[in-house]
DOPAVO-302125 format. One record per residue (C-alpha): residue number from 1; residue in three letters; z, x, y. Coordinates in nm, 2 decimals. Layout:
# residues N
+-----+-----+--------+--------+--------+
|   k |   r |     zz |     xx |     yy |
+-----+-----+--------+--------+--------+
| NUM | ALA |      Z |      X |      Y |
...
+-----+-----+--------+--------+--------+
//
This chain:
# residues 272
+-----+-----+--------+--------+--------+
|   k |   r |     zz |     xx |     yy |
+-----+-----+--------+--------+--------+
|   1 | UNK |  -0.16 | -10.79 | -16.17 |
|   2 | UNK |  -0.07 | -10.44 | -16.30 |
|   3 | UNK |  -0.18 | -10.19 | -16.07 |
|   4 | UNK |  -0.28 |  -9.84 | -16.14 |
|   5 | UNK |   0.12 |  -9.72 | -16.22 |
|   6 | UNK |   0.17 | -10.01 | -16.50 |
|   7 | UNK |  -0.21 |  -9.89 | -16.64 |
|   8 | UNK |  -0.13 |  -9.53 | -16.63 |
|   9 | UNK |   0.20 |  -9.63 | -16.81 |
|  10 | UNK |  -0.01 |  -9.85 | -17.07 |
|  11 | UNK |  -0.25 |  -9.55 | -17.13 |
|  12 | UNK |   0.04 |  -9.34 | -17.22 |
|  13 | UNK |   0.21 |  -9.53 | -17.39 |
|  14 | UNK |  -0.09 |  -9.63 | -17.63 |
|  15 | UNK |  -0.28 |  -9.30 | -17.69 |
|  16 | UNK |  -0.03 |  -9.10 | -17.96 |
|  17 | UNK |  -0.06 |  -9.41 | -18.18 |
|  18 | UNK |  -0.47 |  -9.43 | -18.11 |
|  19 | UNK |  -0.65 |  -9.08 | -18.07 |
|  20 | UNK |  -0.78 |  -9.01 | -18.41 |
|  21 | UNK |  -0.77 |  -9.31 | -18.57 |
|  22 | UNK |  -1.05 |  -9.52 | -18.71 |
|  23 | UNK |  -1.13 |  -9.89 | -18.61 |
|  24 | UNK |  -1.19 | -10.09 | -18.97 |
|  25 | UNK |  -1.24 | -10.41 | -18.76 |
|  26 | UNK |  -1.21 | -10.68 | -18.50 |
|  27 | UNK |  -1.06 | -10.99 | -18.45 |
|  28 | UNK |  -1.09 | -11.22 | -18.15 |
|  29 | UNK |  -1.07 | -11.60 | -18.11 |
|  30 | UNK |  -1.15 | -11.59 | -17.71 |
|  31 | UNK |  -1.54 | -11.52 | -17.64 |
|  32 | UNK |  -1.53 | -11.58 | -17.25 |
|  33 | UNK |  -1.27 | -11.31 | -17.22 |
|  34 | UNK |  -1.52 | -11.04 | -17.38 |
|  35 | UNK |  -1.81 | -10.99 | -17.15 |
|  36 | UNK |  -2.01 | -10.76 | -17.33 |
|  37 | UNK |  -2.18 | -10.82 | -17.59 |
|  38 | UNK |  -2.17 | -11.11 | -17.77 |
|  39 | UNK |  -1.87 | -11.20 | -18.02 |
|  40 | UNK |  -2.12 | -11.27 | -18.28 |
|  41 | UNK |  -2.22 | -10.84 | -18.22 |
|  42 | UNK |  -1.89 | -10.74 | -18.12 |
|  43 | UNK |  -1.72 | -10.69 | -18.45 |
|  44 | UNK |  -1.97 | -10.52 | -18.63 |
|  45 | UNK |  -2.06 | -10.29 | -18.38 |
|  46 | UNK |  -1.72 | -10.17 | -18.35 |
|  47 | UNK |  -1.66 | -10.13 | -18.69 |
|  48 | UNK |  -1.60 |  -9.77 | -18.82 |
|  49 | UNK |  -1.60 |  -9.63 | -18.48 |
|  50 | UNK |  -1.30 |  -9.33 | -18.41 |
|  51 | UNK |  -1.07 |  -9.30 | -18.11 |
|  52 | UNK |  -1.15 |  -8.99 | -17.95 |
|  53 | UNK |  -0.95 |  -9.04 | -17.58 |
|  54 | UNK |  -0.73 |  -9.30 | -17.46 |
|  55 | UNK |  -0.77 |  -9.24 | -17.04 |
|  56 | UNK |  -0.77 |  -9.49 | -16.71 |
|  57 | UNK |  -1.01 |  -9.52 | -16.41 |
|  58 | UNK |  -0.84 |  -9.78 | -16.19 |
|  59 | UNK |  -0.73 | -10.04 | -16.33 |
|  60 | UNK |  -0.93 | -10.03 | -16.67 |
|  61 | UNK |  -0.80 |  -9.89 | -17.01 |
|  62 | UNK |  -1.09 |  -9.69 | -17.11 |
|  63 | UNK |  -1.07 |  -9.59 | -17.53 |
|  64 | UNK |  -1.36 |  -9.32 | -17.56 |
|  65 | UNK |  -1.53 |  -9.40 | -17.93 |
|  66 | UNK |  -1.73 |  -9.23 | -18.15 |
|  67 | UNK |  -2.04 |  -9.43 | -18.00 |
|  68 | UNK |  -1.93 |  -9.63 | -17.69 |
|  69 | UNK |  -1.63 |  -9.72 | -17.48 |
|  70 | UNK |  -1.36 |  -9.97 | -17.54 |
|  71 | UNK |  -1.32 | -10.05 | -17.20 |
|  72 | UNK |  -0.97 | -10.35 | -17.12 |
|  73 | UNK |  -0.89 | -10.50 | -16.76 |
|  74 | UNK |  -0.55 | -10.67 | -16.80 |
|  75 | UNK |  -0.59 | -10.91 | -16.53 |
|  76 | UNK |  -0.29 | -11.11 | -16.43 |
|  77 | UNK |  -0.10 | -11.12 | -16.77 |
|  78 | UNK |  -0.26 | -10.94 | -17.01 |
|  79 | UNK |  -0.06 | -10.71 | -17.27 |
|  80 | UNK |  -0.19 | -10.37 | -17.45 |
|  81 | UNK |   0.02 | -10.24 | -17.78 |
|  82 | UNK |   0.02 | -10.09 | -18.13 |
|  83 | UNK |   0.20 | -10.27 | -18.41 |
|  84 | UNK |   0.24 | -10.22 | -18.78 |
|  85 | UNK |   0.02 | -10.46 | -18.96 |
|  86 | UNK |   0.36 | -10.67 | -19.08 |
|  87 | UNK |   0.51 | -10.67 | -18.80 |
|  88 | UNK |   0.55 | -10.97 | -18.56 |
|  89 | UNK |   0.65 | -10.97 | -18.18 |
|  90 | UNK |   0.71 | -11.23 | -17.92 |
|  91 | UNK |   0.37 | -11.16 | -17.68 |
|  92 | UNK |   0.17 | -11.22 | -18.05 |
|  93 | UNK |   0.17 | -11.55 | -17.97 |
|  94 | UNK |  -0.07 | -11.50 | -17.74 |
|  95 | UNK |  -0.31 | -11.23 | -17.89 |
|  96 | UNK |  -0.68 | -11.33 | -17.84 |
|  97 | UNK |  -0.80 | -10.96 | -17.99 |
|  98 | UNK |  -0.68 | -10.72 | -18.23 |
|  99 | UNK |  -0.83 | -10.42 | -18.37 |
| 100 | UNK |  -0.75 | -10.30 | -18.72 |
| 101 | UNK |  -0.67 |  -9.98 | -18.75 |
| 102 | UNK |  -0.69 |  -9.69 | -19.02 |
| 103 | UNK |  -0.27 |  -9.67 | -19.10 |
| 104 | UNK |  -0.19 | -10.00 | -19.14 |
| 105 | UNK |  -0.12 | -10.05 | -18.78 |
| 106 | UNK |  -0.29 | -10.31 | -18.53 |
| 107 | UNK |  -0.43 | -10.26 | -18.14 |
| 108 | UNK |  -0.32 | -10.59 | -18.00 |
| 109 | UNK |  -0.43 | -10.73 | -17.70 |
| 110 | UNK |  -0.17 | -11.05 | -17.56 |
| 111 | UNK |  -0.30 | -11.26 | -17.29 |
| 112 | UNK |  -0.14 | -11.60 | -17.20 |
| 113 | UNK |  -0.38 | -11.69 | -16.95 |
| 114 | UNK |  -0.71 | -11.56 | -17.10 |
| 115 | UNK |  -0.76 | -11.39 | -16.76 |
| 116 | UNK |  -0.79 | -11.04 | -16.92 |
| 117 | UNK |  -1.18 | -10.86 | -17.01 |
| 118 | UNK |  -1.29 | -10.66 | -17.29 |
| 119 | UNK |  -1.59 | -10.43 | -17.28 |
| 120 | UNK |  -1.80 | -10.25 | -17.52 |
| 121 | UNK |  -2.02 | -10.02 | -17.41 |
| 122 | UNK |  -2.22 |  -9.74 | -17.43 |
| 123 | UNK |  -2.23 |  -9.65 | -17.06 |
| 124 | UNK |  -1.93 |  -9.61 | -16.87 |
| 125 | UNK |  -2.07 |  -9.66 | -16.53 |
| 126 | UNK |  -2.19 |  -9.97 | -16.59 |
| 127 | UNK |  -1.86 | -10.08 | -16.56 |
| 128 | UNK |  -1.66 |  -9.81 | -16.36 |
| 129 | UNK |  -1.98 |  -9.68 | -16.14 |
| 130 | UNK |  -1.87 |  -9.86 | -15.82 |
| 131 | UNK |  -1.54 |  -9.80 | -15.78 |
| 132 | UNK |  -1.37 |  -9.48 | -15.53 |
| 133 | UNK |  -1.19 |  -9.20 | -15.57 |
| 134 | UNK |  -0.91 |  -9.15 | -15.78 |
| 135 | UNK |  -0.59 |  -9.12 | -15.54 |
| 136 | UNK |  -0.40 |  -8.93 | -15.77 |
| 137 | UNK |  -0.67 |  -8.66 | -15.83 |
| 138 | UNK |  -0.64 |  -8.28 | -15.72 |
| 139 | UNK |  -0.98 |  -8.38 | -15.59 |
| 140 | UNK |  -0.89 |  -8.64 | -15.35 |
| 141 | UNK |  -0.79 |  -8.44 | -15.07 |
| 142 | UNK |  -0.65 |  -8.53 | -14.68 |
| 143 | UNK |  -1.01 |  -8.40 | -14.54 |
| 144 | UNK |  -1.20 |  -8.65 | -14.78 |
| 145 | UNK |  -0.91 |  -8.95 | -14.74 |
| 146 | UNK |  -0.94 |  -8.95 | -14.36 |
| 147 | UNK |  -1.38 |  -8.93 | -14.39 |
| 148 | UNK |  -1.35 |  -9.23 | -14.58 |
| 149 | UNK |  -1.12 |  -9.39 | -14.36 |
| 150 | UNK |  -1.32 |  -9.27 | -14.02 |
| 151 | UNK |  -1.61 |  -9.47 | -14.17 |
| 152 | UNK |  -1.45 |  -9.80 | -14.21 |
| 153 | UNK |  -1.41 | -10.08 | -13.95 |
| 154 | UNK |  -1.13 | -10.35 | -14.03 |
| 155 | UNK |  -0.73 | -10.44 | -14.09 |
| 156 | UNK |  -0.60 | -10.20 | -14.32 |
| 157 | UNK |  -0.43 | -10.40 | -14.56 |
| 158 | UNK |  -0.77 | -10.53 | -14.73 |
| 159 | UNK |  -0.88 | -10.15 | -14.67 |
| 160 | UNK |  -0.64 | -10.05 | -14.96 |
| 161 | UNK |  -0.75 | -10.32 | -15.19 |
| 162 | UNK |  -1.10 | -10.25 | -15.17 |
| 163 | UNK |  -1.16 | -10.08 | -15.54 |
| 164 | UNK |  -1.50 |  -9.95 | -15.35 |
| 165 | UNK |  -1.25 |  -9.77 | -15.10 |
| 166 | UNK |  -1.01 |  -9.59 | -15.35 |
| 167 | UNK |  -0.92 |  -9.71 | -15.75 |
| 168 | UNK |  -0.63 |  -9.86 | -15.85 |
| 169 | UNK |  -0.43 | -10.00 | -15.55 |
| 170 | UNK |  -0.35 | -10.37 | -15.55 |
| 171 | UNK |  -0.08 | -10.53 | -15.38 |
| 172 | UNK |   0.26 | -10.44 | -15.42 |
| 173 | UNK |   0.19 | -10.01 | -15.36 |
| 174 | UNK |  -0.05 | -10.10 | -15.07 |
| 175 | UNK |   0.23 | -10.29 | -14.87 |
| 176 | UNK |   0.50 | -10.02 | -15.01 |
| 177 | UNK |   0.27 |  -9.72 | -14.95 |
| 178 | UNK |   0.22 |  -9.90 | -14.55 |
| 179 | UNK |   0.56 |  -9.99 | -14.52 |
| 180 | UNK |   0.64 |  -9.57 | -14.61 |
| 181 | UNK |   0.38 |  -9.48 | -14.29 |
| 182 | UNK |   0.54 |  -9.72 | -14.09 |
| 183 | UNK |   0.20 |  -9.81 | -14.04 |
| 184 | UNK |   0.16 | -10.27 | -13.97 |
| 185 | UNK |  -0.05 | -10.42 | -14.22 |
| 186 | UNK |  -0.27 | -10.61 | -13.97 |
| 187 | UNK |  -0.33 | -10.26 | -13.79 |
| 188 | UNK |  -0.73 | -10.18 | -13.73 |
| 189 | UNK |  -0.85 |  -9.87 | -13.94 |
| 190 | UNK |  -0.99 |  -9.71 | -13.59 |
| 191 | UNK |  -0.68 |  -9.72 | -13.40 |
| 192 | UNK |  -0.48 |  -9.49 | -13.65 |
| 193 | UNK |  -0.45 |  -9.17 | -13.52 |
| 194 | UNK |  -0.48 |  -8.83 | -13.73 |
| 195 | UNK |  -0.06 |  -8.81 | -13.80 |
| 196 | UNK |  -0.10 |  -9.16 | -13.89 |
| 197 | UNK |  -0.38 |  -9.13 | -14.15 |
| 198 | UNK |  -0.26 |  -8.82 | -14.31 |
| 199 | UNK |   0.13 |  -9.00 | -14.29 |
| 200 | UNK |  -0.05 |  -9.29 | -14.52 |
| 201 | UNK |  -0.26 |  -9.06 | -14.71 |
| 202 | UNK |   0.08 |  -8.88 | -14.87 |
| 203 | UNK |   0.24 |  -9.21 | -14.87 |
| 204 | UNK |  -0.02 |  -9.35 | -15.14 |
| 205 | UNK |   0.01 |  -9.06 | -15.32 |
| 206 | UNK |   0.40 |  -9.08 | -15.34 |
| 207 | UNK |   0.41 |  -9.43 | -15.41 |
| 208 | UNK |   0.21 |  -9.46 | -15.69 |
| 209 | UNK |   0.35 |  -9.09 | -15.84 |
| 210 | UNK |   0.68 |  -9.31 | -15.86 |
| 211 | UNK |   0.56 |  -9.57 | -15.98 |
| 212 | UNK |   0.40 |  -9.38 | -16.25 |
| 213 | UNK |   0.73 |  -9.23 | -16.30 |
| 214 | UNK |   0.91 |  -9.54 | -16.31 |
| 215 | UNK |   0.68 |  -9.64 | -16.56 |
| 216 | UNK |   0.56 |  -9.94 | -16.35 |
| 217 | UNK |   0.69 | -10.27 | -16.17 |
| 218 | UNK |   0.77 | -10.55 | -16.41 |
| 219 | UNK |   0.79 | -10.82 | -16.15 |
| 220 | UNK |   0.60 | -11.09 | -16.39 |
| 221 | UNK |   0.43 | -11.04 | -16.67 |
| 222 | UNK |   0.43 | -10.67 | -16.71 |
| 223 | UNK |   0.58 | -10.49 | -16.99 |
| 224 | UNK |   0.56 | -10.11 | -17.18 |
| 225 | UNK |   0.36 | -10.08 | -17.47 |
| 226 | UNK |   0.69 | -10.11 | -17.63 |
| 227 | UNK |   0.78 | -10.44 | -17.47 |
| 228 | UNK |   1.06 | -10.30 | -17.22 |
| 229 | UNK |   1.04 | -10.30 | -16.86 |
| 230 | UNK |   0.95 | -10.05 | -16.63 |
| 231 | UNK |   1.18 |  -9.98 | -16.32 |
| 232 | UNK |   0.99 |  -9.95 | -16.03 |
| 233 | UNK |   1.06 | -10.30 | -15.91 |
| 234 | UNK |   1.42 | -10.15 | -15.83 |
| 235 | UNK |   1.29 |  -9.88 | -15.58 |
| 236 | UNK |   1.07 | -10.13 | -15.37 |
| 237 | UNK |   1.15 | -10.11 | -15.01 |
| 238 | UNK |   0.89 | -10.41 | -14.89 |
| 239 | UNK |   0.71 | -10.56 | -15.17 |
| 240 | UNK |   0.94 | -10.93 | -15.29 |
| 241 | UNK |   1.22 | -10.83 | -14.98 |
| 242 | UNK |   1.12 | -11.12 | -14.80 |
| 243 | UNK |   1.44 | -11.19 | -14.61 |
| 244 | UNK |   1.64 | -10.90 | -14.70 |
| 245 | UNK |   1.73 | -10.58 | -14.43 |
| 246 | UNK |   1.54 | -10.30 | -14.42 |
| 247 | UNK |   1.61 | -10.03 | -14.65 |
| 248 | UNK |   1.40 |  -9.77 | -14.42 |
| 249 | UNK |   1.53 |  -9.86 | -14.08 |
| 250 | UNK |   1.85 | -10.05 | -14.12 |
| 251 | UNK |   1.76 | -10.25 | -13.84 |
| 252 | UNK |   1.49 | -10.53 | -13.91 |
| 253 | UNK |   1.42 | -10.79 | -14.20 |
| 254 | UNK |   1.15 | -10.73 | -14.41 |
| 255 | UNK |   0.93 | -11.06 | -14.37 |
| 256 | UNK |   0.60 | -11.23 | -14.58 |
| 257 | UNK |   0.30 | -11.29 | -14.41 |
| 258 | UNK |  -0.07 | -11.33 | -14.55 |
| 259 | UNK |  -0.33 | -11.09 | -14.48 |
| 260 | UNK |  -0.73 | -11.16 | -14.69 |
| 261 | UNK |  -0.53 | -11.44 | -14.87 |
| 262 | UNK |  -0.31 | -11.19 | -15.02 |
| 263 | UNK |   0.09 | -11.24 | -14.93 |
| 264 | UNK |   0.20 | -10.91 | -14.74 |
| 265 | UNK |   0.54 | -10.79 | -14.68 |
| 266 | UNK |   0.66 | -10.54 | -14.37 |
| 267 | UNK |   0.94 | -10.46 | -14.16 |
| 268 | UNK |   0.82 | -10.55 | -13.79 |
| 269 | UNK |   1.09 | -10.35 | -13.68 |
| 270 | UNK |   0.98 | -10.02 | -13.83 |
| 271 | UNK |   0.64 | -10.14 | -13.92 |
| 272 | UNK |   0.48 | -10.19 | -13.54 |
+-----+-----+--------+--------+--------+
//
């Protein structure tokens, strides 16, 4: 599931070709994927509304309109891109929603497994209210990560991947962002000590600033707005290594375990 790199990336990637521009209308063929409201309100409600701001907040493409918020969750295979209106790609074979736009151009929303949600809505937290911090923001600070993590009880691992705890980590920059700390993923939040919470703290930060710059991990589904790959899958040291020697210590292999049903990949040589 694209994590909050490959969403940044999408955000980025999709807002020159949106801000400004005026929905004319909606298409969609896949009701249970839109949650609110009803397709038989959807379309109309939409209709004539302006892109003012193409932004994220964890995991969710939020498009800021004239009335409410266009709010996307790509789920597991879900794809987000701007087309001309006579133009066919490969991942249009599974578009459940498009949005036609002002210039002869298209919004496109691909989703093979029909895992992805749509939102329209005029309130923003009703969707976005529960989640944490943003790690990435000036405002998420050392002081306020380790006050956080002073009040939770628990393995780590799940810690991370709590969207209540901080927005936007999944799996693959929670083991890689561990894995950096040397920290194990089965560790207990109240045994890490101060070096160790601040070591993690910066190691979030870093691995999701290069995944950001990398333009995100195409390990499955994942894919640009303009259908190319993003790199970071080349700079993981744990995430999919099962097997292979540590790129940190030189000395161990990383290995796969599971942690909260979720598979989990360390180095129990530099990972202790």
């Amino acid at each position: 599931m694209p994590e909050l790199p490959e969403v940044e990336t999408v955000v980025r990637g999709i807002r020159p070709d949106l801000v400004g521009r005026t929905i004319e209308s909606a298409w969609l063929d896949w009701e249970p994927s839109l949650v609110t409201p009803l397709v038989s309100h959807f379309s109309a409600r939409i209709q004539g509304q302006t892109i003012q701001e193409v932004t994220r907040r964890a995991k969710y493409i939020v498009i800021k309109l004239t009335a409410d918020y266009l709010i996307i969750h790509l789920k597991m295979t879900g794809r987000l891109y701007v087309a001309p209106n006579d133009e066919q790609q490969h991942a249009d074979r599974w578009v459940h929603f498009s949005f036609q736009l002002d210039n002869d151009h298209q919004l496109r929303f691909s989703d093979s497994r029909k895992f992805g949600r749509v939102y329209l809505t005029a309130d923003l937290n009703a969707i976005t209210g529960k989640l944490g911090p943003e790690p990435l923001a000036d405002t998420f600070t050392l002081k306020d990560f380790r006050l956080r993590i002073e009040k939770r009880k628990g393995t780590i691992k799940p810690l991370l991947l709590n969207q209540a705890f901080i927005a936007g980590i999944g799996n693959i920059y929670a083991d890689e962002a561990l894995h950096r700390s040397h920290i194990h993923p089965r560790r207990k939040t109240d045994t890490l000590n101060d070096t160790e919470i601040e070591d993690l703290y910066h190691a979030i930060r870093w691995v999701l600033a290069r995944g950001i710059e990398r333009q995100g991990a195409s390990i499955g589904w994942y894919r640009r707005p303009d259908g190319k790959k993003g790199e970071m899958q080349d700079d993981f040291y744990a995430y999919g290594r099962t097997g292979l020697p540590c790129r940190t210590c030189r000395q161990g292999t990383i290995q796969k375990t599971t942690i909260g049903q979720r598979g989990t990949h360390f180095c129990p040589s530099c990972q202790k």
